[in-house]
C-alpha positions in Angstrom: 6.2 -11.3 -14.4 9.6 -10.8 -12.7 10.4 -9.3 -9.3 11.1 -5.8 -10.3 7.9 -5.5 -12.8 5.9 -6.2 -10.0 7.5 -4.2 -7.7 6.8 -1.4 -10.0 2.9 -2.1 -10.6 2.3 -2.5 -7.0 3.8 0.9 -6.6 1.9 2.6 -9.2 -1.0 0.8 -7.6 -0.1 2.2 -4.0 0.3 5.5 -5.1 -3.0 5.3 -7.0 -4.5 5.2 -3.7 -3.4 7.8 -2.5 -4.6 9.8 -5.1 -8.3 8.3 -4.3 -8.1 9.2 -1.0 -7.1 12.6 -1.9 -9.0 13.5 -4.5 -12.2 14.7 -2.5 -9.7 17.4 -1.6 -8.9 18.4 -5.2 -12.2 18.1 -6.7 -14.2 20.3 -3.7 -16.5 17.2 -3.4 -16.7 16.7 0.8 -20.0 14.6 0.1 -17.8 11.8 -0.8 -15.3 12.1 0.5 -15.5 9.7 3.5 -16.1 6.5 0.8 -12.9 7.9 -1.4 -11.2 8.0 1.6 -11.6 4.6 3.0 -11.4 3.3 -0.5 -8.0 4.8 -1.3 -6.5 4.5 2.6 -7.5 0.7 2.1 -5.7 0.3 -0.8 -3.0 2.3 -0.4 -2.4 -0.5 2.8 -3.3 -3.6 0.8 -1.3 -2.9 -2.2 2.1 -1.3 0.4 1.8 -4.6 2.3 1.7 -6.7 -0.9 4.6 -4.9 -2.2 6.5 -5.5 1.1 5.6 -9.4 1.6 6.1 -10.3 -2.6 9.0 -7.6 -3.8 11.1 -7.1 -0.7 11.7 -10.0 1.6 12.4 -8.4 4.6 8.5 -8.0 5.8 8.5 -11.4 7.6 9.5 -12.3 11.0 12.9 -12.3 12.2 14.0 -15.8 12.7 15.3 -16.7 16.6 17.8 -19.0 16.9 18.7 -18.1 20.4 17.8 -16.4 23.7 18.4 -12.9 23.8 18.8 -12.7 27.5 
């Protein structure tokens, strides 16, 4: 799978969560709405931080070569 393909699913797969966690709020369902919304807030994290650290390259530490004093 190359760079962009995943890229791709693991945005599809972000924004999927956010439609768990906010589909309590479309269907009228408040009973569930605290699992949905743990369930979709956690992956909406999990799959944004895979996206960052596989697709992007930039989520790491900045590298320090010298003081900045």
């Amino acid at each position: 799978m190359t760079k962009r393909m995943t890229r791709i699913l693991l945005t599809i797969l972000m924004y999927a969560g956010v439609v768990v966690f906010l589909f309590p709020y479309f269907t009228g369902r408040i009973s569930t709405g605290v699992l949905f919304m743990i369930i979709g807030a956690g992956a909406t994290v999990v799959f944004g931080i895979l996206r960052c650290y596989l697709t992007e390259g930039d989520c790491g530490r900045i590298p320090h070569h010298s003081r900045d004093w």
